[in-house]
C-alpha positions in Angstrom: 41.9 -151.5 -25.0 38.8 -150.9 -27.6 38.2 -147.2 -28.6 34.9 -146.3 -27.5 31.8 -147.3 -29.0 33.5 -150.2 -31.5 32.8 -152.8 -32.7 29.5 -150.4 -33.5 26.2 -153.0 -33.2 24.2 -153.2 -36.0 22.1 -156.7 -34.6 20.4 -159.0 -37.5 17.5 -160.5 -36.3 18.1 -163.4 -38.1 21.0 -164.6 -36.2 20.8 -165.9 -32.5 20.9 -163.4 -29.8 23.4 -165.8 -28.2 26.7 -167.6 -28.8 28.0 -169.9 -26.2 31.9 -169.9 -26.9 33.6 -173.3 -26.8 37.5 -172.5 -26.0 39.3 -174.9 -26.7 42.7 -172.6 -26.1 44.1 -174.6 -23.1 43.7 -177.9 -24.5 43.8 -177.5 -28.7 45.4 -174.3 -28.5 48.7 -176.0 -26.3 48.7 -179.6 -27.3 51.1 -178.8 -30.5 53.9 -176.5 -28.5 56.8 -178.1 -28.9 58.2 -176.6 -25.5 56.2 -178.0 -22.8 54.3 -175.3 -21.2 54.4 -175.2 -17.2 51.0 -176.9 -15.3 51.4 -173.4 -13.1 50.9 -171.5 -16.2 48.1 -173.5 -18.2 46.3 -173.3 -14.7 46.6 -169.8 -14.6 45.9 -169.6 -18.7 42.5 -171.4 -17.7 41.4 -168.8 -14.6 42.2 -165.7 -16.7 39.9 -167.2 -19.2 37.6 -167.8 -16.8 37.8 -164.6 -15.5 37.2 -162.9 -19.0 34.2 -164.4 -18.8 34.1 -168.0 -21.1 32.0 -169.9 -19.2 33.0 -173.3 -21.5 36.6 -174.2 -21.3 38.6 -177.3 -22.5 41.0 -177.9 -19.9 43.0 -180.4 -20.9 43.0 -184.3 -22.1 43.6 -187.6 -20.8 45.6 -189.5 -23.6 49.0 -191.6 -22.8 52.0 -188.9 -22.3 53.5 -190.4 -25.1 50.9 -188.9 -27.3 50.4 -185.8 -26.8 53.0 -184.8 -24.0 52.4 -181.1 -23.9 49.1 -182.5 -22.0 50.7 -185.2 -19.8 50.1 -182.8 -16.7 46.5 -183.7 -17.0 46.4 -185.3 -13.4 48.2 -182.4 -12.2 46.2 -179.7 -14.2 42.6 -180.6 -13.4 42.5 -180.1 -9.4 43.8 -176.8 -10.4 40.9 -175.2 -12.3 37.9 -177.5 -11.4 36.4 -175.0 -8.9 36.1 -172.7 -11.1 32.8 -171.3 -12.2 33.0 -172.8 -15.4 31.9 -176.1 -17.3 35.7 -177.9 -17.6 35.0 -180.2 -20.4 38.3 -183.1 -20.9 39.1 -184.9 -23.8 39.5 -188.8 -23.2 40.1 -191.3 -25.7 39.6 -194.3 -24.2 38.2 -195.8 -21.1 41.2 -195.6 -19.7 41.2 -191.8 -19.9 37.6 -191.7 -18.8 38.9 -193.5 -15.5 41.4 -191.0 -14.5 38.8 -188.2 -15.8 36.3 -189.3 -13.7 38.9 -190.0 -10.5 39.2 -186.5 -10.7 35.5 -185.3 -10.8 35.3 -184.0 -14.7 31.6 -183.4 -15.0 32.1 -183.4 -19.2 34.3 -185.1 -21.3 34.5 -185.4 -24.8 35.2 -188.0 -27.5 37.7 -187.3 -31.1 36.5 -189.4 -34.3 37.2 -188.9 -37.9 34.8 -188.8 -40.6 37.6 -190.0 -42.7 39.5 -193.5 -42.9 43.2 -191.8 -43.1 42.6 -189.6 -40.4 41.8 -192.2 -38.5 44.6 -194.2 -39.1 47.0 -190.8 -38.6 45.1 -190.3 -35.5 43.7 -193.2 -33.6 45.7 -196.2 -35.7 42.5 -197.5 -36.2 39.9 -197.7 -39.2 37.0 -195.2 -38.7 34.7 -197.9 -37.6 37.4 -199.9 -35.2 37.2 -196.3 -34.2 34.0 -195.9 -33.6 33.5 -199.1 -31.5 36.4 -198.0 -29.1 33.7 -194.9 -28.8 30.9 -196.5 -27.5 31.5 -198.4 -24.3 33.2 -194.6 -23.2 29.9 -193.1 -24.1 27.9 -195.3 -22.2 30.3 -195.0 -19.3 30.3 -191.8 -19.1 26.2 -191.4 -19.5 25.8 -193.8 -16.6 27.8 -191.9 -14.7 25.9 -189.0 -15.6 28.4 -186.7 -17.6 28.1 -184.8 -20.2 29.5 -186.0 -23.8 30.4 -184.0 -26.4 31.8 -186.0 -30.0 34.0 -184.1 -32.0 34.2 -185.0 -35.8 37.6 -183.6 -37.1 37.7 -183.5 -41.2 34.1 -182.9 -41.5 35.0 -180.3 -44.6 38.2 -182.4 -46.0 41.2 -184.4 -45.3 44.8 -184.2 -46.4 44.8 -187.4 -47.5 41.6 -187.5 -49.3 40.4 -184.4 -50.1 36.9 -183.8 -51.0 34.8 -185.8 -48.1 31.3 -186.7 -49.1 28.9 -185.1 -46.9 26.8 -188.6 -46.4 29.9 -189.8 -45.2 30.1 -187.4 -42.1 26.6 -187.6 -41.2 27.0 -191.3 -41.1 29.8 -190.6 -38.0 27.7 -188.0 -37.0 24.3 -190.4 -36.7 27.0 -193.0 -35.1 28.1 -190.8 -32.1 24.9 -189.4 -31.4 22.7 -192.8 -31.6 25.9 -193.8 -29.0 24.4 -191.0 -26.9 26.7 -188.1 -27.6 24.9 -184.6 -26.3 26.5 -182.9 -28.9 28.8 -182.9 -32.1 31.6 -180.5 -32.7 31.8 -180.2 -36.5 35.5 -179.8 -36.9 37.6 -178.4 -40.3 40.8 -179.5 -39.1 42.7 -178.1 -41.9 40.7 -175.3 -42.6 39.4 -175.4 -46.2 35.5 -175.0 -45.8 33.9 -172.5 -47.7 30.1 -171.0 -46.3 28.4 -172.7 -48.8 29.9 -176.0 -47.7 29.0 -175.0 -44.0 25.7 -174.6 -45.4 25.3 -178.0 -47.3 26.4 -180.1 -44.7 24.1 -178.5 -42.2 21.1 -178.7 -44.3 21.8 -182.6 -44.5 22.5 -183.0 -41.0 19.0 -181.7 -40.2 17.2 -183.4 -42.9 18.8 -186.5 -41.8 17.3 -185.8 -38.5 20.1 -184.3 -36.5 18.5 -181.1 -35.3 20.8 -178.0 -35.1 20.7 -177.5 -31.4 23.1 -180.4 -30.9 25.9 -178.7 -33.3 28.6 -176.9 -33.0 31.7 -175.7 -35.4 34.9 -175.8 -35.1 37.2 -174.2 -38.1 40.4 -173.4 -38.4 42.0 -170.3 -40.6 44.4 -171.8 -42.8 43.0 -170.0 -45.7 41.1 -167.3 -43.8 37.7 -168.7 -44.2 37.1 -169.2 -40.3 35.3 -166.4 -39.6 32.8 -166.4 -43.2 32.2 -170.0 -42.1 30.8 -169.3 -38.6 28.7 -167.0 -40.2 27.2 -169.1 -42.7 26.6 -171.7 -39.1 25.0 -168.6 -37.4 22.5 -168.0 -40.5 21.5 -171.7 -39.8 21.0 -171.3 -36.2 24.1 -172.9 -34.9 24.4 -171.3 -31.4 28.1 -173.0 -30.3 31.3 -172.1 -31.9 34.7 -173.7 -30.6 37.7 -170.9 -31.1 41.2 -170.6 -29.1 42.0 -167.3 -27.5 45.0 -165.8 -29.0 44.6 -168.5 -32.6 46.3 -170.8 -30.5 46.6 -174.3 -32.3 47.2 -176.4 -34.7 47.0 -180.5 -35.4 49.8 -182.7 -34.6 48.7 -185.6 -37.0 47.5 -182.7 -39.9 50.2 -181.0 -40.8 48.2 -178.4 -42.9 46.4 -177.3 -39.8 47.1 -174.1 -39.0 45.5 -171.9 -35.7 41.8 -172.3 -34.9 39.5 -169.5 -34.9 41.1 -166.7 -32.4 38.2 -166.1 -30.1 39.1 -162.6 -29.8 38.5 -162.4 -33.6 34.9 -164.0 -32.9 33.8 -162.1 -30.0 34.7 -158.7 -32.3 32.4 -159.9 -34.9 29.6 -161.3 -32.7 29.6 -158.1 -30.6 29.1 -156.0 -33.6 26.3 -158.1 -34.8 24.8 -157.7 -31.2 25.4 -160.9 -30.2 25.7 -161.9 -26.5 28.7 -163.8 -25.3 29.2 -162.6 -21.7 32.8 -162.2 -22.8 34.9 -159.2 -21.9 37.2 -158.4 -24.5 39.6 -156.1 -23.2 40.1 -159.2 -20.4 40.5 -161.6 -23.2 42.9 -159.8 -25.0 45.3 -159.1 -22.2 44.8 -163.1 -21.0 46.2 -163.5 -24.6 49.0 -161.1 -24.7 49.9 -163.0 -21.5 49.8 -165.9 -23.0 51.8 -165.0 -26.2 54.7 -163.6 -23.8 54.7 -167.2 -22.3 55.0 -168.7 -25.3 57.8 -165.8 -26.7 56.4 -165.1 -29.9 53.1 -162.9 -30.6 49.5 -163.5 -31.0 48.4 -164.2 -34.5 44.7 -163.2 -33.8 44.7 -159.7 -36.0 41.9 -158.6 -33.2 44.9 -158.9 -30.3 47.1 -157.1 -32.8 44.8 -154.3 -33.6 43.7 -153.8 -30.3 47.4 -153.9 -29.1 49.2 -152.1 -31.2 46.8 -148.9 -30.0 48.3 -149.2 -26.7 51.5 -148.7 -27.6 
């Protein structure tokens, strides 16, 4: 689909050579539609991407169907795409959804706090730190049991509620999750007002409050088309993970403001022409999206998949 030679590569040898993709597209990128998407065709969703090479893909997550019921196939879904050669990370909420997680063989899961009291509330009815204790005996579980945990942190860069969130305060939620024995910490902008010198301030706290940079990861959403700036400004500081949703899938069901993540196509364009490895084949990628977005009957909005597209036709 890419005319030849483009994205051109001009590397910077100050970034990483290497960006290891988080998708979140089957799990965040489907868990607002509000017509429920067939198992067959998330399982299918999940193999193309697999195929276009993402080697990290969120599969689904093991909340009550009452929740989130886009996802309530999660039984269903998993036994699907587990042979894959991929890492299949799940969220889970409770120790009740690390149970049926680990019934099924999920080798990483991953836990969902707040760094902010209303989101909390919005999200888990709980206060952040009733949260945060609900955490802990699933962390410990799922360490025992040998499985990896990753501890997202949604409002890290503000809150609808709120607004401005003091940076100690989400390095306190940070410090909390890790000292419970999280590998590593998504740093989420659910509703996608970061700027890069926020990106840039936060990190710089996080590592002088001893949280070293290989254990972070970003997460942004586009809402007023700072995603891409702000995963630069994380690359400058040597972040090496960025979570993004093929196609700009996604939204949040208890942020209204949230619009889609970070399009992965969009990433893998700029990361390409910076040189940056991502073992991701975009041509494969976009068609798994177009797929996708024909599924779903409306178009993509990653303005890669358009561009790319729209000189097929």
């Amino acid at each position: 689909m890419s005319a030849e030679g483009l994205p051109m590569v001009v590397p910077d040898e100050d970034l990483p050579v290497r960006v290891r993709i988080h998708e979140v597209g089957a799990r965040d990128g489907l868990q607002n539609e509000k017509t429920v998407v067939p198992t067959e065709v998330k399982a299918e969703f999940v193999h193309r991407l697999a195929d276009a090479g993402l080697r990290t893909i969120e599969a689904t997550s093991f909340v009550r169907p009452e929740w989130v019921p886009q996802l309530a196939d999660a039984e269903r879904l998993y036994p699907m795409v587990r042979d894959l050669d991929a890492a299949l990370p799940v969220l889970v909420p409770n120790e009740r959804g690390l149970e049926r997680a680990l019934a099924l063989g999920a080798e990483r899961v991953a836990v969902f706090a707040s760094a902010t009291e209303s989101f909390a509330k919005a999200n888990l009815n709980r206060t952040l730190d009733d949260s945060l204790a609900v955490f802990e005996p699933v962390v410990r579980r799922a360490k025992d049991e040998g499985v990896h945990v990753r501890g997202y942190v949604s409002m890290c860069f503000g809150d609808p509620w709120e607004g401005a969130v003091p940076l100690h305060q989400v390095v306190r939620v940070c410090r909390a999750l890790r000292d419970m024995g999280c590998d590593e910490l998504s740093l989420g902008d659910t509703i996608g007002v970061a700027t890069p010198g926020h990106v840039h301030e936060l990190l710089n706290l996080l590592n002088e409050e001893g949280m070293p940079t290989n254990v972070l990861g970003v997460h942004f959403h586009d809402t007023y088309g700072q995603a891409l700036a702000n995963t630069y400004a994380a690359l400058e500081h040597g972040v090496t993970t960025v979570d993004a949703s093929a196609g700009g899938l996604g939204g949040c069901p208890y942020a209204k403001s949230a619009t889609g993540n970070l399009a992965t196509e969009d990433l893998v364009w700029m990361l390409h022409g910076l040189g940056i490895e991502t073992g991701v084949d975009l041509d494969r990628l976009t068609a798994t999206s177009v797929w996708m977005a024909e599924r779903l009957g409306r178009p993509s909005p990653s303005r890669t998949v358009r561009a790319l597209t729209h000189k097929d036709q």
